[in-house]
SEROLO-446742 format. One record per atom (N, C-alpha, C): residue in three letters; x, y, z. Coordinates in nm, 2 decimals, decimal comma. Each point is the difference from the previous one (the first is absolute). Layout:
+------+--------+--------+--------+
: resn :     c1 :     c2 :     c3 :
+------+--------+--------+--------+
:  ala :      X :      Y :      Z :
...
+------+--------+--------+--------+
REM end
This chain:
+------+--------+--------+--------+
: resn :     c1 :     c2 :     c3 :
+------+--------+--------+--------+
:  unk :   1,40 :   1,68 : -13,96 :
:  unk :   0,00 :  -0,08 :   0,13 :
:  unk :   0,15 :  -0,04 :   0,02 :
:  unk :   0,07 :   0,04 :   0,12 :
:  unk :   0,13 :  -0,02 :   0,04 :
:  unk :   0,00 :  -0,17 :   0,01 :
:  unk :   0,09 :  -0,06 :  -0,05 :
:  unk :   0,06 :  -0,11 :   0,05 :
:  unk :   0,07 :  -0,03 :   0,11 :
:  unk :  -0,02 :  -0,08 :   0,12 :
:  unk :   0,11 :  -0,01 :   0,08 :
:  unk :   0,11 :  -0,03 :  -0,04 :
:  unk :   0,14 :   0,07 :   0,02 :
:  unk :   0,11 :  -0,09 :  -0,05 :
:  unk :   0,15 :  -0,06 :   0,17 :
:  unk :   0,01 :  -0,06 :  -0,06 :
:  unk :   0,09 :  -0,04 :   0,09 :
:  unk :   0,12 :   0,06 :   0,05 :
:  unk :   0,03 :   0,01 :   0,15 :
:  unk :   0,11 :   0,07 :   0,01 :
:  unk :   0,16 :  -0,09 :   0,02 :
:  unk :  -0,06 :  -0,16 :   0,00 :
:  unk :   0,14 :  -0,07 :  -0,04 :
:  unk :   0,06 :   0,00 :  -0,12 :
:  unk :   0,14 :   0,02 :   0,05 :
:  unk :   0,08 :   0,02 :  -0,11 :
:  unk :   0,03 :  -0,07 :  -0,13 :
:  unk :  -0,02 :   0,00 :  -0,11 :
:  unk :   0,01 :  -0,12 :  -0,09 :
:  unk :   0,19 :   0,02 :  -0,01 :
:  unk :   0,01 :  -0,14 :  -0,09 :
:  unk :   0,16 :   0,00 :   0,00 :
:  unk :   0,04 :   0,07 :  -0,08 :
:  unk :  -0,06 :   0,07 :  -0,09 :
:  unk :   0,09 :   0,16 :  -0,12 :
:  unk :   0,04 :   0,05 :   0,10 :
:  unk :  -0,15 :   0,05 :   0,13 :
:  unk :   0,06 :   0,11 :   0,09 :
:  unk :   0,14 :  -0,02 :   0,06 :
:  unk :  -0,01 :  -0,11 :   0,06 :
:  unk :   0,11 :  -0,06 :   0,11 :
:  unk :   0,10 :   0,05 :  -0,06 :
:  unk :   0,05 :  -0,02 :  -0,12 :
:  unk :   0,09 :  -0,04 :  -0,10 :
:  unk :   0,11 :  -0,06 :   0,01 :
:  unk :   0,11 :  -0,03 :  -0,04 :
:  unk :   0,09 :  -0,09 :  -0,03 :
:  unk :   0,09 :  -0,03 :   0,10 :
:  unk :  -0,02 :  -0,20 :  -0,01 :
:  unk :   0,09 :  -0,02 :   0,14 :
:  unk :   0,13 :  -0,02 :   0,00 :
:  unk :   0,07 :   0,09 :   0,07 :
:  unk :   0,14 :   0,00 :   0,01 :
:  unk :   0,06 :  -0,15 :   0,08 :
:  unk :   0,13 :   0,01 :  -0,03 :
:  unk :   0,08 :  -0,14 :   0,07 :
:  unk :   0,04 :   0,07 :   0,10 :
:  unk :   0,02 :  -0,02 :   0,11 :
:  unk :   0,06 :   0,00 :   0,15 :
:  unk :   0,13 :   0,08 :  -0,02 :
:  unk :   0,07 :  -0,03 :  -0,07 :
:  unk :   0,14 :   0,09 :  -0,03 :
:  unk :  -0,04 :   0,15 :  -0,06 :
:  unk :  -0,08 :   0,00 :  -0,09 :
:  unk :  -0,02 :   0,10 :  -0,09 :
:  unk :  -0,06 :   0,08 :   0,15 :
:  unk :  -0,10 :  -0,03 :   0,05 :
:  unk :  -0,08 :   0,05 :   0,12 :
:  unk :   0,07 :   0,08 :   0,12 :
:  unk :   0,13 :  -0,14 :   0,05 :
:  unk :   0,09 :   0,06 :   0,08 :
:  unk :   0,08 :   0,12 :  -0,07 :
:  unk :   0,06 :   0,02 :  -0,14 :
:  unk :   0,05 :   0,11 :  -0,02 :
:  unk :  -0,04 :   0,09 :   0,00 :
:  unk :  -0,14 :   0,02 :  -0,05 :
:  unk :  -0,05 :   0,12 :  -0,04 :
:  unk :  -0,04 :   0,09 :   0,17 :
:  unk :  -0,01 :  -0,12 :   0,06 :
:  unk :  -0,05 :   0,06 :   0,16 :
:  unk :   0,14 :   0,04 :   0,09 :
:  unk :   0,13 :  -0,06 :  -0,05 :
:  unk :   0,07 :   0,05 :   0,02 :
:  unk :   0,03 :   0,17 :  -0,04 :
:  unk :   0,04 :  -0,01 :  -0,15 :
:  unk :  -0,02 :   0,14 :  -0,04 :
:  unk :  -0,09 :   0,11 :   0,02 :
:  unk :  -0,13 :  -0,04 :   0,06 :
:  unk :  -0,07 :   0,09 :   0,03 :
:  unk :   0,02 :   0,03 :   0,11 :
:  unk :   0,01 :  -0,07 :   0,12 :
:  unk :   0,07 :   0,02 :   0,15 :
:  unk :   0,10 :   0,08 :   0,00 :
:  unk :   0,12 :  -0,01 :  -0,09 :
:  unk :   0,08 :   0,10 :  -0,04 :
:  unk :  -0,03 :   0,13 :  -0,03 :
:  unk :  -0,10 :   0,00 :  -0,11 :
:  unk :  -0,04 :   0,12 :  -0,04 :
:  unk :  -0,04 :   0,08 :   0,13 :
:  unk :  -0,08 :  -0,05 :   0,06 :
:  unk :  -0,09 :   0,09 :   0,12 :
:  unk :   0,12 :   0,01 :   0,08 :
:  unk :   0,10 :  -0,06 :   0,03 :
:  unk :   0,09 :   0,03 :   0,11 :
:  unk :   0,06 :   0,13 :  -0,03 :
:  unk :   0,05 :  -0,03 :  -0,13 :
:  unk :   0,10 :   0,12 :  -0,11 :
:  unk :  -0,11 :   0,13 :  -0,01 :
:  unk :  -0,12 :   0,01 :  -0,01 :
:  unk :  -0,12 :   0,09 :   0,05 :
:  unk :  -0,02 :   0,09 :   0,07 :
:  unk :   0,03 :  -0,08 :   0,09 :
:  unk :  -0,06 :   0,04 :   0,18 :
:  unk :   0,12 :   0,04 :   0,07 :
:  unk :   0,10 :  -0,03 :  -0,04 :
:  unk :   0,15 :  -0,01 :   0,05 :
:  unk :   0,05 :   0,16 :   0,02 :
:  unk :   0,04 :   0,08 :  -0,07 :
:  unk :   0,01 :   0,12 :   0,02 :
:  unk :   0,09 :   0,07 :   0,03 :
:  unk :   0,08 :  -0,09 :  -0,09 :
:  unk :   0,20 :  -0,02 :  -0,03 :
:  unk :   0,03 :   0,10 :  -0,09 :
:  unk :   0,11 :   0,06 :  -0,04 :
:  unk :   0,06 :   0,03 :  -0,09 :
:  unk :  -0,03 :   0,16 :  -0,04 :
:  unk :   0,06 :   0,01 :  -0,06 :
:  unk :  -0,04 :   0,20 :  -0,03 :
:  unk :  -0,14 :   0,00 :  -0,10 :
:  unk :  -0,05 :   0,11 :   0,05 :
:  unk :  -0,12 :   0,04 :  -0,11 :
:  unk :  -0,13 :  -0,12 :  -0,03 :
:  unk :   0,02 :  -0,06 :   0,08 :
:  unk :  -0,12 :  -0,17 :   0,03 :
:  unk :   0,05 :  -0,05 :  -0,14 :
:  unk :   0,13 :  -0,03 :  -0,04 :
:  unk :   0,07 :  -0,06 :  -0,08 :
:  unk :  -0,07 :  -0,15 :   0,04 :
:  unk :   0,04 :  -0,06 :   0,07 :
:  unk :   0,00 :  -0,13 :   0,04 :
:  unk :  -0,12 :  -0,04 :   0,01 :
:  unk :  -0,14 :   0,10 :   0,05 :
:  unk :  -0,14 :   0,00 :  -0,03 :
:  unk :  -0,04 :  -0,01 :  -0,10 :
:  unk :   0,03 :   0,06 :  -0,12 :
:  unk :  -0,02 :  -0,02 :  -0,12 :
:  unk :   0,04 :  -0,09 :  -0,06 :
:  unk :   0,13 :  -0,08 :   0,01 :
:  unk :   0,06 :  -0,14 :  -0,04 :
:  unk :  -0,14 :  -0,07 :   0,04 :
:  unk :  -0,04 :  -0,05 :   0,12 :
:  unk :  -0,10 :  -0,09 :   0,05 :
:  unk :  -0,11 :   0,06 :  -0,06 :
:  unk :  -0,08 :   0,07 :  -0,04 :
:  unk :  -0,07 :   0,06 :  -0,08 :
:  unk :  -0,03 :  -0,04 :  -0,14 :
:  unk :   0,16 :  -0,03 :  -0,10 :
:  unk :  -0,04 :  -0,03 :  -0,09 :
:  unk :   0,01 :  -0,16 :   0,00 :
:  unk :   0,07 :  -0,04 :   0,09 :
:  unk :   0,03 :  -0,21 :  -0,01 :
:  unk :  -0,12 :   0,03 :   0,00 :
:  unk :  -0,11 :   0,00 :   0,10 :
:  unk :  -0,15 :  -0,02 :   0,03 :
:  unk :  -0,06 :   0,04 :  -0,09 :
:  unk :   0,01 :   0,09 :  -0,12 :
:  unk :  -0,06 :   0,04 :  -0,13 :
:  unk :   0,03 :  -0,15 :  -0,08 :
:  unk :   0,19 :   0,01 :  -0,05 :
:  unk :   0,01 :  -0,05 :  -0,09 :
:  unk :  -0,05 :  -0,17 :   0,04 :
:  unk :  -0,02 :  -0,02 :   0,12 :
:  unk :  -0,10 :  -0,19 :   0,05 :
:  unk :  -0,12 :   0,06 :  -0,03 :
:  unk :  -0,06 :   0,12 :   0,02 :
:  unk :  -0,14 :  -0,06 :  -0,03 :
:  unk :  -0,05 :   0,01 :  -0,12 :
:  unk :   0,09 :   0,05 :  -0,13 :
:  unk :  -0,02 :  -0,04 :  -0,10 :
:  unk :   0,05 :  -0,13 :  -0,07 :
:  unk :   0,11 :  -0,05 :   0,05 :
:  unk :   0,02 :  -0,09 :  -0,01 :
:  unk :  -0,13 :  -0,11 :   0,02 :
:  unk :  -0,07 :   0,04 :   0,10 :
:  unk :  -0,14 :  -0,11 :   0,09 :
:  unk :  -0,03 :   0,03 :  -0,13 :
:  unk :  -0,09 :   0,13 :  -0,05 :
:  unk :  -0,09 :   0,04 :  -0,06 :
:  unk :   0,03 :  -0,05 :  -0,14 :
:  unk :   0,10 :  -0,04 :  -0,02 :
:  unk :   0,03 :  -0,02 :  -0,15 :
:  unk :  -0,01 :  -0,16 :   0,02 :
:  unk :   0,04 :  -0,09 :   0,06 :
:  unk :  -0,05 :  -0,15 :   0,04 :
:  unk :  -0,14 :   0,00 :   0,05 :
:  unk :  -0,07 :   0,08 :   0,11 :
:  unk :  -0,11 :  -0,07 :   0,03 :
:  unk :  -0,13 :   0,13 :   0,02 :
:  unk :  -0,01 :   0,07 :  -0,09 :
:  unk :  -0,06 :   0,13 :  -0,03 :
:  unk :  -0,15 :   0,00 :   0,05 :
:  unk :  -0,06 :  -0,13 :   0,01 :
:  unk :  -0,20 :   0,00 :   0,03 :
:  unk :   0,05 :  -0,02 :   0,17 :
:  unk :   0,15 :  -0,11 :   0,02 :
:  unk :   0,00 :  -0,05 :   0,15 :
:  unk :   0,04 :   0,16 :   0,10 :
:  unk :   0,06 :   0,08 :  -0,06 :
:  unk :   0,06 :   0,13 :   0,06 :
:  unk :  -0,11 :   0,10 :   0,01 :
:  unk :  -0,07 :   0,03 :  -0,09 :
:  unk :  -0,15 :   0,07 :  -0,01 :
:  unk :  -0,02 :  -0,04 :   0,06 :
:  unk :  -0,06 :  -0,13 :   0,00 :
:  unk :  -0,15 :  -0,02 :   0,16 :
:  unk :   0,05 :  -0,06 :   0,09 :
:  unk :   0,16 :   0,00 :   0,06 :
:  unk :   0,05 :  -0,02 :   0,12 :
:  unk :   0,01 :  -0,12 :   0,03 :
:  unk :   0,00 :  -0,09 :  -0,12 :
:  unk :   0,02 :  -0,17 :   0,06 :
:  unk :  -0,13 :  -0,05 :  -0,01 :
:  unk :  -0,12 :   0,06 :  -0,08 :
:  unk :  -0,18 :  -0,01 :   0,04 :
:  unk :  -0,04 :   0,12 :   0,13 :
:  unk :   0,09 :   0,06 :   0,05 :
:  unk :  -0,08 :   0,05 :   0,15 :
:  unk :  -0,10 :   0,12 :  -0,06 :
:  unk :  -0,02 :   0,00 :  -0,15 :
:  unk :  -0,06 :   0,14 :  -0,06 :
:  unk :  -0,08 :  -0,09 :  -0,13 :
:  unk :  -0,09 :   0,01 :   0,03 :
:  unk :  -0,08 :  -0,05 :  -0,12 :
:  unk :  -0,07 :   0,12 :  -0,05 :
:  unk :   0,08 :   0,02 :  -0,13 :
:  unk :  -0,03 :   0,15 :  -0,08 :
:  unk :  -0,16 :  -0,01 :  -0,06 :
:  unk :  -0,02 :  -0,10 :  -0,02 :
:  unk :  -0,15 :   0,02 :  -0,07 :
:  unk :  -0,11 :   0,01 :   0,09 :
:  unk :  -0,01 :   0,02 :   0,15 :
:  unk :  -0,08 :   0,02 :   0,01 :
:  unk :  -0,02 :   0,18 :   0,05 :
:  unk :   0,13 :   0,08 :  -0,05 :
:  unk :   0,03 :   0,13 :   0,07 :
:  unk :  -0,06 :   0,07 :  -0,12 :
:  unk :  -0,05 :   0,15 :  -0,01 :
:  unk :  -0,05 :   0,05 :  -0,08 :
:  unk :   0,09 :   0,06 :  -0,08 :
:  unk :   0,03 :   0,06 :  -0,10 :
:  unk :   0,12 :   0,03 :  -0,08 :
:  unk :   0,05 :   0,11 :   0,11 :
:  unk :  -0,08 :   0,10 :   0,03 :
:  unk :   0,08 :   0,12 :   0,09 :
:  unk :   0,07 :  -0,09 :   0,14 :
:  unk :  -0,01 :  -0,11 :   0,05 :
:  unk :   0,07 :  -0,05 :   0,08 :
:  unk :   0,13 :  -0,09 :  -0,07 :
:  unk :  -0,02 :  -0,03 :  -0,09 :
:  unk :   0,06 :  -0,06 :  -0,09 :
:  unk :   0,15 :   0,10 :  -0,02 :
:  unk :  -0,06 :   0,14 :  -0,06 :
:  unk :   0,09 :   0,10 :  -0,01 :
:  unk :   0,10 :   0,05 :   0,12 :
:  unk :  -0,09 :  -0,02 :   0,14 :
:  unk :   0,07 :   0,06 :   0,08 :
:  unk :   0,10 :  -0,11 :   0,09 :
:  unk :  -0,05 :  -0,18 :  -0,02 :
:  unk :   0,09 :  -0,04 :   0,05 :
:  unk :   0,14 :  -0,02 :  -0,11 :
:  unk :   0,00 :   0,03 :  -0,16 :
:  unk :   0,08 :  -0,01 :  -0,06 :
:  unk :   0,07 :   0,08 :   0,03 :
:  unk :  -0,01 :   0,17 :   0,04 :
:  unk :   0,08 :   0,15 :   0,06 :
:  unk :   0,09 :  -0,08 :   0,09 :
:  unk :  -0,10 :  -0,05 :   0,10 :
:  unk :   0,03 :  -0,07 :   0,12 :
:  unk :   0,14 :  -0,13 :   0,00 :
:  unk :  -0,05 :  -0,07 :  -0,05 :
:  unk :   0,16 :  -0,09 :  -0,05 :
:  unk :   0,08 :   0,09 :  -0,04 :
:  unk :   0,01 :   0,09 :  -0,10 :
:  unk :   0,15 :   0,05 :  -0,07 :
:  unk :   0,03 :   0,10 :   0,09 :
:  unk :  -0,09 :   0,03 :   0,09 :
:  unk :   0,07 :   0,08 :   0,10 :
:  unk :   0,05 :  -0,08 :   0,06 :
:  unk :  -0,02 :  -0,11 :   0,11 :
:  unk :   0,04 :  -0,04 :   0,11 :
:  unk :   0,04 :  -0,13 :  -0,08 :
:  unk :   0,11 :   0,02 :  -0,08 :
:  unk :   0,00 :  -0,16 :  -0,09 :
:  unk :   0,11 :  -0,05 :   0,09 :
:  unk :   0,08 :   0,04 :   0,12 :
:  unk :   0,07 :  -0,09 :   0,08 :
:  unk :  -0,07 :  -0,11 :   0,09 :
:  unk :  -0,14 :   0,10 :   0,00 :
:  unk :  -0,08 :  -0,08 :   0,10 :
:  unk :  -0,07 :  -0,13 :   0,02 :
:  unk :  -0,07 :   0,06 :  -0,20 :
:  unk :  -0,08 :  -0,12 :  -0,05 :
:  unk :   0,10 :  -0,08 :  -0,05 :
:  unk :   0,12 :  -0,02 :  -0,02 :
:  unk :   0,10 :  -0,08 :   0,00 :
:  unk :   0,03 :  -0,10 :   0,11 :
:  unk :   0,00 :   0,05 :   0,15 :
:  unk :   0,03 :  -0,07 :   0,10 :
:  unk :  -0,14 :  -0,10 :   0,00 :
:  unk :  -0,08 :   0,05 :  -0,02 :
:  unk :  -0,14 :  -0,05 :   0,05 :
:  unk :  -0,04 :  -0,12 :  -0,10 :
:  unk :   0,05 :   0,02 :  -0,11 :
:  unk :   0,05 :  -0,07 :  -0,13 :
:  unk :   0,04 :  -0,15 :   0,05 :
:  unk :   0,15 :   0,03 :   0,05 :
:  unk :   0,12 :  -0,09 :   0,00 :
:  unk :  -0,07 :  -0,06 :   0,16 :
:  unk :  -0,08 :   0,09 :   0,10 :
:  unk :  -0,04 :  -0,11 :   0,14 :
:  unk :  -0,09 :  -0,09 :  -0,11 :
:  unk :  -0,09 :   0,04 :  -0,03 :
:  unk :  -0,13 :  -0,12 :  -0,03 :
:  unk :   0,09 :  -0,13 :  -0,12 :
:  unk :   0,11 :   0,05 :  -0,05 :
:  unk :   0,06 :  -0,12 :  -0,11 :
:  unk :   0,05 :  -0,07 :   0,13 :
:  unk :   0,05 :   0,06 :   0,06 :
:  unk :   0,09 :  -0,10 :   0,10 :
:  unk :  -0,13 :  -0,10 :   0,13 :
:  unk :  -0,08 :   0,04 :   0,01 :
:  unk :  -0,09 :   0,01 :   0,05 :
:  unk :  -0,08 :  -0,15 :  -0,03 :
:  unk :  -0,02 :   0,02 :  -0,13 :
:  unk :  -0,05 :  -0,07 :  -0,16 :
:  unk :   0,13 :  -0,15 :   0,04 :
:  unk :   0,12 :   0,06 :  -0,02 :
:  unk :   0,10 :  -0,16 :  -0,02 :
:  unk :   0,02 :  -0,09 :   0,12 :
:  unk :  -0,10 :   0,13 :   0,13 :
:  unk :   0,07 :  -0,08 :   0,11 :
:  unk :  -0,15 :  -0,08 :   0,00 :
:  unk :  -0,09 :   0,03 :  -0,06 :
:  unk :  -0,14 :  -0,11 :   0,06 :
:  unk :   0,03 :  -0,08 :  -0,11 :
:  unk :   0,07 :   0,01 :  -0,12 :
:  unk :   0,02 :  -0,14 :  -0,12 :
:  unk :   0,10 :  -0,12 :   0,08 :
:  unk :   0,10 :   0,07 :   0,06 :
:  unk :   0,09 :  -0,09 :   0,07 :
:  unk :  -0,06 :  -0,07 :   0,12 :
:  unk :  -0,10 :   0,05 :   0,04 :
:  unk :  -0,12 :  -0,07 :   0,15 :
:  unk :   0,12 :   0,06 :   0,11 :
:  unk :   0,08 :   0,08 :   0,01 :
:  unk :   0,05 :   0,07 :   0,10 :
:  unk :  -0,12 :   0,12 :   0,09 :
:  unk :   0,00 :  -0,04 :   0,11 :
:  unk :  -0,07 :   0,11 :   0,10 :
:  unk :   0,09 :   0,05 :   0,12 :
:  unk :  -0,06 :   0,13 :   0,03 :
:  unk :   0,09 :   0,06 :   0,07 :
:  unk :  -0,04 :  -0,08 :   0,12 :
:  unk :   0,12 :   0,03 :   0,12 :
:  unk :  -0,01 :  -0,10 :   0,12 :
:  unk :  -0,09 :   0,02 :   0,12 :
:  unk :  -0,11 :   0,13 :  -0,06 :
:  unk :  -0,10 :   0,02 :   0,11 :
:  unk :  -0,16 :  -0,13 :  -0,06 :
:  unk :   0,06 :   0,00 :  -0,11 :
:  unk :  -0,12 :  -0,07 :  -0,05 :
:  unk :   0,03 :  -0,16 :  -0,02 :
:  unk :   0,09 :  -0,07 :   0,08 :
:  unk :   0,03 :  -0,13 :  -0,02 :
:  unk :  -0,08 :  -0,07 :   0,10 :
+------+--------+--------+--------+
REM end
């Protein structure tokens, strides 16, 4: 008999809360990275591949500090209730698109410090 399980996030998922500085750099560097990316400077997508590897070498960096919070996107993925073969394909899925699950990472942290701080954006005041 299946258990219901819950799709809120416990705090492993979430994982580890950054300070505001640490937060603002890493979103800095990744903003970089994607600019250096998409940019389409230099001979031979030299300069594409610079932004390429910043965006690697931050998201190991994430992954080596906050490894459960980078997996399930801040909680937005609760692995246990996915079956191993989805399990497998959203894992393919992050190391492919690991710039991506990185941004989506660093919104929900920032996201996260701005509702600890009680700051709301100015449509919602």
């Amino acid at each position: 008999m299946n258990q219901p399980t819950s799709t809120t996030p416990t705090p492993s998922e979430q994982g580890r809360k950054f300070d505001r500085g640490t937060l603002v750099t890493l979103g800095i560097v990744y903003l970089l990275s994607v600019i250096l990316m998409f940019s389409g400077l230099g001979p031979f997508g030299l300069v594409d591949t610079i932004g390429l590897l910043i965006s690697l070498v931050e998201a190991l960096i994430v992954l080596g500090l906050d490894r459960p919070g980078l997996a399930s996107m801040r909680g937005l993925i609760n692995r246990e209730t996915l079956s191993s073969g989805q399990r497998l394909a959203l894992t393919i899925g992050e190391v492919i698109f690991f710039p991506l699950t990185l941004g989506v990472y660093l919104v929900r942290a920032l996201i996260e410090v701005r509702d600890e701080l009680g700051l709301t954006p100015p449509s919602q005041q």
